[in-house]
DONULUM-393548 format. One record per residue: x negated, y, z of N, C-alpha, C in turn; residue in three letters. Coordinates in steps of 0.001 Angstrom, whole numbers. Example, Ala and Ser with C-alpha at 12.3 -4.5 7.8 and 13.67 -1.06 7.14 Angstrom:
% DONULUM-393548
site n_x:-13190, n_y:-5690, n_z:7800, ca_x:-12300, ca_y:-4500, ca_z:7800, c_x:-13200, c_y:-3300, c_z:7800, rogu:ala $
site n_x:-12850, n_y:-2250, n_z:7080, ca_x:-13670, ca_y:-1060, ca_z:7140, c_x:-12900, c_y:30, c_z:7870, rogu:ser $
% end
This chain:
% DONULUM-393548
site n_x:27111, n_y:-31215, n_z:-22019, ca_x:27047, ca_y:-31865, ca_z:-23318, c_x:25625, c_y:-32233, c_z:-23710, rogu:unk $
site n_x:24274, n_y:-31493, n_z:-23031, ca_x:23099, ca_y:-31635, ca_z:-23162, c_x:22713, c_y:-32103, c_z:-22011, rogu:unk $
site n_x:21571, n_y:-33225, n_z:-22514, ca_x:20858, ca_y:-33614, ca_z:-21293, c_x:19069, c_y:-34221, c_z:-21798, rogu:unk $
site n_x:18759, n_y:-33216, n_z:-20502, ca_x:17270, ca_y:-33444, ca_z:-20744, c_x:16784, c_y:-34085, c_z:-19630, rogu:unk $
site n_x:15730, n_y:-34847, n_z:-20809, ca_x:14691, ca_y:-35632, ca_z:-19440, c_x:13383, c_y:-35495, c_z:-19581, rogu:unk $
site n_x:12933, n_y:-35229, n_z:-18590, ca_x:11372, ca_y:-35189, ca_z:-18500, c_x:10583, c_y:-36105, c_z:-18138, rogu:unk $
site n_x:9214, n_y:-36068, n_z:-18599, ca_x:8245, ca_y:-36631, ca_z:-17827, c_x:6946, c_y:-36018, c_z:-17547, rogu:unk $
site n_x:5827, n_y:-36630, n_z:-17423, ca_x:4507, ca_y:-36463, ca_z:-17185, c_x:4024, c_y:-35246, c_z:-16429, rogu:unk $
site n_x:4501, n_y:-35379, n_z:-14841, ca_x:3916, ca_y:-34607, ca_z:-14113, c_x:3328, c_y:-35100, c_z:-13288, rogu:unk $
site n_x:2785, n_y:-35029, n_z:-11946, ca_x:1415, ca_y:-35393, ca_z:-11201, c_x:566, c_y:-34436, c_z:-10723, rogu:unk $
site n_x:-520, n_y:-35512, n_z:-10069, ca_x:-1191, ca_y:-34721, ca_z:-9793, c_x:-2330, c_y:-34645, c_z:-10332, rogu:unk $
site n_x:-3245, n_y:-33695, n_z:-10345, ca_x:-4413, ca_y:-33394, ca_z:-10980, c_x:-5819, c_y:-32489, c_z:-10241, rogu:unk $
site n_x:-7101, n_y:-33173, n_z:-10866, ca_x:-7678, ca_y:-32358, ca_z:-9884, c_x:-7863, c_y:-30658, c_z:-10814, rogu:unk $
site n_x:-8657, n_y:-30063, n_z:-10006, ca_x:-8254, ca_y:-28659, ca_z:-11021, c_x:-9761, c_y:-28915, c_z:-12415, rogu:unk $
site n_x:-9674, n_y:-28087, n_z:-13559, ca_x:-10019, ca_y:-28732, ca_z:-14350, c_x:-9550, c_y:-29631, c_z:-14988, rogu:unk $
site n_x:-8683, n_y:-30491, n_z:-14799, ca_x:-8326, ca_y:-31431, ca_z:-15618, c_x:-6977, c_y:-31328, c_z:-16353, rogu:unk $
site n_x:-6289, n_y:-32096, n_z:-16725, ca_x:-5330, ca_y:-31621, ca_z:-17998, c_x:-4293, c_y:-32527, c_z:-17724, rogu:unk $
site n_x:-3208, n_y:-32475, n_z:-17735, ca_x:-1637, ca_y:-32881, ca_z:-17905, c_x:-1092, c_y:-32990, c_z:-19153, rogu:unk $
site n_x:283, n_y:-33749, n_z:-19627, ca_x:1047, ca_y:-33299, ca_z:-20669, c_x:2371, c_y:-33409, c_z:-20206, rogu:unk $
site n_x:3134, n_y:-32969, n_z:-20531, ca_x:4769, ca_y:-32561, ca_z:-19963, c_x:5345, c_y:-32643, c_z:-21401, rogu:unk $
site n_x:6614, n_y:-33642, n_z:-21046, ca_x:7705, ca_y:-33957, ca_z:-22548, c_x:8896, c_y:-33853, c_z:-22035, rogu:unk $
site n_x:9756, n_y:-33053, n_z:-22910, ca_x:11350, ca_y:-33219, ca_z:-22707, c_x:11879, c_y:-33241, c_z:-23949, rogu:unk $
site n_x:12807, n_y:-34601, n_z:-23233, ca_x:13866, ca_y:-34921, ca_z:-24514, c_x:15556, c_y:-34611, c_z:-24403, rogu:unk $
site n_x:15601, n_y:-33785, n_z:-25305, ca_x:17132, ca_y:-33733, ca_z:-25483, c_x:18006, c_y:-34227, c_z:-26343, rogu:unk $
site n_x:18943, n_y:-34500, n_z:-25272, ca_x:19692, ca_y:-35756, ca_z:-26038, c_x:21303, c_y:-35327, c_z:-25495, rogu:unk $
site n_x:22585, n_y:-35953, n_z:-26609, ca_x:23721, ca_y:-35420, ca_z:-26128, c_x:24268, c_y:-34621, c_z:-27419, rogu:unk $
site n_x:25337, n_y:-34131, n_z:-27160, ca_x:26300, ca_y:-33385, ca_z:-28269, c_x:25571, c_y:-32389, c_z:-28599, rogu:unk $
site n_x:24140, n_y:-31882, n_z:-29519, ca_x:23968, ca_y:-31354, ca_z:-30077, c_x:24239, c_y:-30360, c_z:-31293, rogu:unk $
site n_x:24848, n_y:-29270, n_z:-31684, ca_x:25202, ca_y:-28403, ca_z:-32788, c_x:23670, c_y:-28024, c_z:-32825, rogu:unk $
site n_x:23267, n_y:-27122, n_z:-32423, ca_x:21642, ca_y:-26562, ca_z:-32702, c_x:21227, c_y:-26193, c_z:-31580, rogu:unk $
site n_x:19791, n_y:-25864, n_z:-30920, ca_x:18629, ca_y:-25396, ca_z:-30161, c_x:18422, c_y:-24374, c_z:-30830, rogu:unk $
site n_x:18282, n_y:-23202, n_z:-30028, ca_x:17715, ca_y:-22173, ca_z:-29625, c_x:16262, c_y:-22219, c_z:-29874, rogu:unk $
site n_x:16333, n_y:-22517, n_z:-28557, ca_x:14684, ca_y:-22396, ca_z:-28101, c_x:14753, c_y:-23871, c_z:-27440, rogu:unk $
site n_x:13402, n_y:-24145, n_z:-26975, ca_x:12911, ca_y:-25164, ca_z:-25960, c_x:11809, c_y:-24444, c_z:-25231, rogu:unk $
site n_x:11895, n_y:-24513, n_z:-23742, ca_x:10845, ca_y:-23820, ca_z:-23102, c_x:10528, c_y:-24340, c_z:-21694, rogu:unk $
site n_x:9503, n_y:-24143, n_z:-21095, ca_x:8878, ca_y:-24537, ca_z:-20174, c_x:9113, c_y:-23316, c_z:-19013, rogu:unk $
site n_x:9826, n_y:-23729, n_z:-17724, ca_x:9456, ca_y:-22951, ca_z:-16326, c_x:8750, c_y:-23446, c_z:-15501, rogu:unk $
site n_x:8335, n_y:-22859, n_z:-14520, ca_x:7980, ca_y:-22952, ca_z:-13114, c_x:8019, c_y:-22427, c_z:-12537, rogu:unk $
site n_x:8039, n_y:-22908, n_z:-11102, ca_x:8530, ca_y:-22381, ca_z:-9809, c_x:7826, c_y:-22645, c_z:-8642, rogu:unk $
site n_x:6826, n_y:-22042, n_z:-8135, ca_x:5878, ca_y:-22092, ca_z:-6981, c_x:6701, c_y:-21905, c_z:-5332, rogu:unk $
site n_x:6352, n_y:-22595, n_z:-4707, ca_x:6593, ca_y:-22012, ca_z:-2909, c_x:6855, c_y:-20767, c_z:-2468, rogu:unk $
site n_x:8084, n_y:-20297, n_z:-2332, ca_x:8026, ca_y:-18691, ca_z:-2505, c_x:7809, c_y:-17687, c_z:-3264, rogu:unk $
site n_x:8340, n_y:-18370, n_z:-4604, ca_x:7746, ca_y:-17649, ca_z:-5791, c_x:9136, c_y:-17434, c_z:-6550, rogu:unk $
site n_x:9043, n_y:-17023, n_z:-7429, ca_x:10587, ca_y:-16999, ca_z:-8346, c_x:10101, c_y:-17612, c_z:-9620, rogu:unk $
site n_x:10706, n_y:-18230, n_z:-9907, ca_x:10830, ca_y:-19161, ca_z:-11207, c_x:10513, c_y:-18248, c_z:-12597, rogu:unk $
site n_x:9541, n_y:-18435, n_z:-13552, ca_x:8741, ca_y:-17895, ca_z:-14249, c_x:9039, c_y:-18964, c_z:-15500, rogu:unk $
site n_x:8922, n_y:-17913, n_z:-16569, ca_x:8721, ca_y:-18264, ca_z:-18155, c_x:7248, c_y:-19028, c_z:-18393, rogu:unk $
site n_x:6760, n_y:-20190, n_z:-18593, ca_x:5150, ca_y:-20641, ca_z:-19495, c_x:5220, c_y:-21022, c_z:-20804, rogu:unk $
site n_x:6055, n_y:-20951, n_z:-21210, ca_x:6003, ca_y:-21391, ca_z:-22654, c_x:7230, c_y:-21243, c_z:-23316, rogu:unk $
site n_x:7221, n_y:-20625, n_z:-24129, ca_x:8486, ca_y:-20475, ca_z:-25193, c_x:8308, c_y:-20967, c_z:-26662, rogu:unk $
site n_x:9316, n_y:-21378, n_z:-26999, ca_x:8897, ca_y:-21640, ca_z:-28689, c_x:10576, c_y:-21756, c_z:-29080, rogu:unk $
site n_x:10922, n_y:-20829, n_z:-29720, ca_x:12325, ca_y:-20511, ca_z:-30571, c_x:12225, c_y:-21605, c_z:-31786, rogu:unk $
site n_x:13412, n_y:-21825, n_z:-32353, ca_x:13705, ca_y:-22731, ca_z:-33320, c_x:13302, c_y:-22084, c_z:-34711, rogu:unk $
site n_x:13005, n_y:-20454, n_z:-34465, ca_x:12924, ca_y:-19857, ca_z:-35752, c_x:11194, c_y:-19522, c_z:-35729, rogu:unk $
site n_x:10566, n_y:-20115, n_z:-34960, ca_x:8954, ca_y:-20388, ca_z:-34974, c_x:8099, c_y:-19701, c_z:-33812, rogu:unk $
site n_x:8851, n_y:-18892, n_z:-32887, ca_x:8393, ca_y:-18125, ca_z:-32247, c_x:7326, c_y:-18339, c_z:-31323, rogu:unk $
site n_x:6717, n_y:-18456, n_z:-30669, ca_x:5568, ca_y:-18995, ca_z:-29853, c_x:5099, c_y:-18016, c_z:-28497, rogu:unk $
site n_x:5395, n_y:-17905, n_z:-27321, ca_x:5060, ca_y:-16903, ca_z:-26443, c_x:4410, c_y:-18068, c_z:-25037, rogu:unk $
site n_x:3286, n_y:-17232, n_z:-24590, ca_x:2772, ca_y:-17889, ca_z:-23363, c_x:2716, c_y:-16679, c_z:-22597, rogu:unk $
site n_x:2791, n_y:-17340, n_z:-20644, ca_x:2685, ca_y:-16772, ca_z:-19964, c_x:1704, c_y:-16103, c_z:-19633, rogu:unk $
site n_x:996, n_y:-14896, n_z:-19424, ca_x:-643, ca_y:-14624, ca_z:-19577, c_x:-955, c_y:-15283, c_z:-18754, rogu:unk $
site n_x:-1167, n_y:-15679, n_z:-17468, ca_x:-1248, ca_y:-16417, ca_z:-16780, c_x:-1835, c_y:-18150, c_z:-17004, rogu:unk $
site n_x:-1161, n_y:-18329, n_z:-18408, ca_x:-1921, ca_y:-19365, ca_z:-19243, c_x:-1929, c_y:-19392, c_z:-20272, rogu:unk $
site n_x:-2000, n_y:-18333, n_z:-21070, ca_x:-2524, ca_y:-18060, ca_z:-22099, c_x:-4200, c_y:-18673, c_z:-22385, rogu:unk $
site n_x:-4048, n_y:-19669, n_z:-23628, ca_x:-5782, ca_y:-20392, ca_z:-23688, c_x:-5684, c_y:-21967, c_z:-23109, rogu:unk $
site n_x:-5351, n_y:-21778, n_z:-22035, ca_x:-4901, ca_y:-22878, ca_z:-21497, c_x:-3947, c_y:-24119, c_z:-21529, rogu:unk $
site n_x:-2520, n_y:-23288, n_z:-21751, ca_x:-1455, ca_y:-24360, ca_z:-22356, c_x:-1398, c_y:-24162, c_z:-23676, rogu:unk $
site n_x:-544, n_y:-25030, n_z:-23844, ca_x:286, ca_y:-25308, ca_z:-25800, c_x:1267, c_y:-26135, c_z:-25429, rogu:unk $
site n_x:1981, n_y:-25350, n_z:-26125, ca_x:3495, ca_y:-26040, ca_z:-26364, c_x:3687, c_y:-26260, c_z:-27602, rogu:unk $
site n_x:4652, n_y:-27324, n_z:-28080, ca_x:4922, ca_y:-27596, ca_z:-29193, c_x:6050, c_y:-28600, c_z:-29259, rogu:unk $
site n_x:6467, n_y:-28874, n_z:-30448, ca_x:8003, ca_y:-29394, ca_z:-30575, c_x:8536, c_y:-30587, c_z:-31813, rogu:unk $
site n_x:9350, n_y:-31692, n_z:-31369, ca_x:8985, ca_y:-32494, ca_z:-32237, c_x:10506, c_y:-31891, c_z:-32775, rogu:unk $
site n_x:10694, n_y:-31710, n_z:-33860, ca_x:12027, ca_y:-31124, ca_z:-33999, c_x:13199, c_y:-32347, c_z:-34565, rogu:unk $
site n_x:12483, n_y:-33256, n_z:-35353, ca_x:13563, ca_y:-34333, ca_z:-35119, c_x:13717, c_y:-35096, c_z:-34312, rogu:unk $
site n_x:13062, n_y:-35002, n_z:-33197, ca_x:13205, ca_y:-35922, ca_z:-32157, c_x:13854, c_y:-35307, c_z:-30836, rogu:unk $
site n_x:13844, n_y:-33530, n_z:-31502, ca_x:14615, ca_y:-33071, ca_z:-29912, c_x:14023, c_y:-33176, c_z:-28554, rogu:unk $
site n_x:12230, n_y:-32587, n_z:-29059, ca_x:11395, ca_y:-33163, ca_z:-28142, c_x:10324, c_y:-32228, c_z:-27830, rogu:unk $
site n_x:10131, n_y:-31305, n_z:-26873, ca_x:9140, ca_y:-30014, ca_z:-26554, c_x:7773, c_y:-30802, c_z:-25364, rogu:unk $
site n_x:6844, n_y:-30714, n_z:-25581, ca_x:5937, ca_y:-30750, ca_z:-25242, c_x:4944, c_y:-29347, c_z:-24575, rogu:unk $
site n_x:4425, n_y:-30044, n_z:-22946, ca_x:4075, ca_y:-28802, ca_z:-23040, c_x:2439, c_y:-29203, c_z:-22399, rogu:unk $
site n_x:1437, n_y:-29397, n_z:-23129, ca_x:-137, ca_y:-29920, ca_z:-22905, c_x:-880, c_y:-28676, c_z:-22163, rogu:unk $
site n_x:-1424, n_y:-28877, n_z:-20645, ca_x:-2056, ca_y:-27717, ca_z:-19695, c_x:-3306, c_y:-28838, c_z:-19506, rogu:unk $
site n_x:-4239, n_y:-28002, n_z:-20114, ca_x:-5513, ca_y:-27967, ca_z:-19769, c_x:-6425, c_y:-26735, c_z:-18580, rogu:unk $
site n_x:-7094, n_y:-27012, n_z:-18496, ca_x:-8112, ca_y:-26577, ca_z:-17618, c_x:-6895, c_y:-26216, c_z:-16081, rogu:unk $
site n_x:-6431, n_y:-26949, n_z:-15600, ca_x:-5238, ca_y:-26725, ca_z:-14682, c_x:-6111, c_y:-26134, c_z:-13142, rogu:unk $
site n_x:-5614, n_y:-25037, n_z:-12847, ca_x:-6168, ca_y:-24692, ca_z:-11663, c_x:-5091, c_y:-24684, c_z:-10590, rogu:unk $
site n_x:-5503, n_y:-24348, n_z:-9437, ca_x:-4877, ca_y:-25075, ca_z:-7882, c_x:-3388, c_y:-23955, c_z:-8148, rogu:unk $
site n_x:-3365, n_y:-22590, n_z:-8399, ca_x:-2433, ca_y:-21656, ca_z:-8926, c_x:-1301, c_y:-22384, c_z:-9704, rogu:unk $
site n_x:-2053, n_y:-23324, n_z:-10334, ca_x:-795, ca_y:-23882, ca_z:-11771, c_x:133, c_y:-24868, c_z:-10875, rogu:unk $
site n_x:-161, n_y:-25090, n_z:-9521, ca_x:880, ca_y:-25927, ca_z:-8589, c_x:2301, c_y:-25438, c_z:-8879, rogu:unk $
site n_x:3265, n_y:-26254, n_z:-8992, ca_x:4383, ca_y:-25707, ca_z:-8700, c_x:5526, c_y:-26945, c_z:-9738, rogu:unk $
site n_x:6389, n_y:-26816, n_z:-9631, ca_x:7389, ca_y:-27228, ca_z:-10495, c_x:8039, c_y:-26882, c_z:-11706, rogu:unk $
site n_x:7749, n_y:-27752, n_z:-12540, ca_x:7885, ca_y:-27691, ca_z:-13785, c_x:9299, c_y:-27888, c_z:-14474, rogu:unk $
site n_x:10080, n_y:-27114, n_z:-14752, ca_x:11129, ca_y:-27444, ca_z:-15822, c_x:11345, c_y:-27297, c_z:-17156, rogu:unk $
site n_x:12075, n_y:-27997, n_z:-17877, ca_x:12333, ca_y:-28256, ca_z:-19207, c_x:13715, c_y:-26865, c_z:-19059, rogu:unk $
site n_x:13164, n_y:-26095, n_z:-20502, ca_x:14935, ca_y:-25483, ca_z:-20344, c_x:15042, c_y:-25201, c_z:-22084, rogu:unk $
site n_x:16109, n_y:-25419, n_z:-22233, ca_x:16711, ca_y:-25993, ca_z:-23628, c_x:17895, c_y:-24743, c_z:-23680, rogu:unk $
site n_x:17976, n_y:-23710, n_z:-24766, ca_x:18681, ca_y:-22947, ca_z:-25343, c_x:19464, c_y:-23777, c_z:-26651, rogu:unk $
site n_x:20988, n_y:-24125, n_z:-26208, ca_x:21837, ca_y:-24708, ca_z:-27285, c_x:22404, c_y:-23650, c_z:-27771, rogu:unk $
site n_x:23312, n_y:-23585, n_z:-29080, ca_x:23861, ca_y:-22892, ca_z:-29548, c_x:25109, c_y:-24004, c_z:-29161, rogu:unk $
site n_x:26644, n_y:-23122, n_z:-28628, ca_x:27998, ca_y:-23805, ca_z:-28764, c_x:28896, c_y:-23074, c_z:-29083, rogu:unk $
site n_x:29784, n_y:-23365, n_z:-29027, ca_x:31022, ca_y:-22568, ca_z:-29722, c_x:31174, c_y:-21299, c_z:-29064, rogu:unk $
site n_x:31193, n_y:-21121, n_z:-28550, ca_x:30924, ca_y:-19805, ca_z:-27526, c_x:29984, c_y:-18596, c_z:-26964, rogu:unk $
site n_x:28153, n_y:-19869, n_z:-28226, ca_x:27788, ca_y:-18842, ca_z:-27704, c_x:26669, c_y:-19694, c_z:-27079, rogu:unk $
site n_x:25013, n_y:-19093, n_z:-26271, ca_x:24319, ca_y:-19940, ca_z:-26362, c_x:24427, c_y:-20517, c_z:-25232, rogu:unk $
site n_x:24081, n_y:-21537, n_z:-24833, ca_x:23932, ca_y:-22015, ca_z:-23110, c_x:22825, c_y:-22674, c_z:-23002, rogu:unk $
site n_x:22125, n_y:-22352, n_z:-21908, ca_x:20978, ca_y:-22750, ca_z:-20959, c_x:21626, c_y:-24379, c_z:-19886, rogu:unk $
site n_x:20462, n_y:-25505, n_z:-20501, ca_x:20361, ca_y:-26489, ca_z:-20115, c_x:19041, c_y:-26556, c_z:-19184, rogu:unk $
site n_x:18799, n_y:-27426, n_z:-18143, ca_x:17881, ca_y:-28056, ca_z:-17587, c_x:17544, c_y:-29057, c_z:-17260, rogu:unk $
site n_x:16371, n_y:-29312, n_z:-17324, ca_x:15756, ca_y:-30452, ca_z:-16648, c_x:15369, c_y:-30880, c_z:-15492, rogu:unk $
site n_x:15368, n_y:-31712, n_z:-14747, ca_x:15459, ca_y:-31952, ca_z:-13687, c_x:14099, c_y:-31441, c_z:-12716, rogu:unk $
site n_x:13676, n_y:-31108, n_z:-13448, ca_x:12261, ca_y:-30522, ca_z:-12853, c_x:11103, c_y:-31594, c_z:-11888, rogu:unk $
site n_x:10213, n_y:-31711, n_z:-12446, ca_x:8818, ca_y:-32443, ca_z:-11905, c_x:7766, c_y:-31394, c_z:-10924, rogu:unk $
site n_x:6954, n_y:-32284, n_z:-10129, ca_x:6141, ca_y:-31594, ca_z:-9760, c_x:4694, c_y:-31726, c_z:-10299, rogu:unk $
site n_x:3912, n_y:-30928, n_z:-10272, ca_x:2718, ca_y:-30719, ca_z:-10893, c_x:1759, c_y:-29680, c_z:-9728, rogu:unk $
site n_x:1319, n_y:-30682, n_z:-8892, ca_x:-358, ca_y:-30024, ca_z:-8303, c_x:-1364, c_y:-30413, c_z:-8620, rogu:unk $
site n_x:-2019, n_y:-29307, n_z:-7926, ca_x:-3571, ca_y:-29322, ca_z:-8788, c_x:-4373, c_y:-29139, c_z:-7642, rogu:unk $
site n_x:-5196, n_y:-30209, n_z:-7166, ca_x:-5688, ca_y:-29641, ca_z:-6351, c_x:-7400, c_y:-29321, c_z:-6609, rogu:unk $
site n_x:-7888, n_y:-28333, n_z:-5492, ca_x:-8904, ca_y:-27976, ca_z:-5516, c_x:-10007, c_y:-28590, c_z:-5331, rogu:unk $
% end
């Protein structure tokens, strides 16, 4: 019933800065949350950014300082701006969208981008 799309991934040299947008769109009742994963080469897929509908704000220490997330709320639209990007921050990026439905909450995704950084 939800569908997200992303953009703005690439590549980057390290030091330099990215921005990442997802829009959700589709049979909406309410969002949860909107949040940012990634997933490195042999790695398991990791939390970078959270931001709940009720204001909440959590970063991964890992980039803590570094990213910001933020949310356009009538537009159904999470942003996630990484500065100072180092060769580590490689990996794939997804959009993941907490709906509320009749049942209860469900986890949406985005199709996931890639994002390296090289050295």
């Amino acid at each position: 019933q939800v569908q997200l799309v992303e953009s703005g991934g690439g590549l980057v040299q390290a030091g330099g800065s990215l921005r990442r947008s997802c829009v959700a769109s589709g049979s909406i009742f309410s969002i949860n949350a909107m949040n940012w994963y990634r997933q490195a080469p042999g790695k398991q897929r990791e939390l970078v950014a959270l931001a709940t509908s009720g204001g909440i704000i959590n970063y991964a220490d890992s980039v803590k300082g570094r990213f910001a997330i933020s949310r356009d709320n009538t537009k159904n639209t999470v942003y996630l701006q990484m500065n100072s990007l180092k060769p580590e921050d490689t990996a794939v990026y997804y959009c993941n969208v907490v709906a509320s439905e009749l049942l209860g909450p469900r986890n949406y995704w985005g199709q996931g981008t890639q994002v390296t950084v090289s050295s």
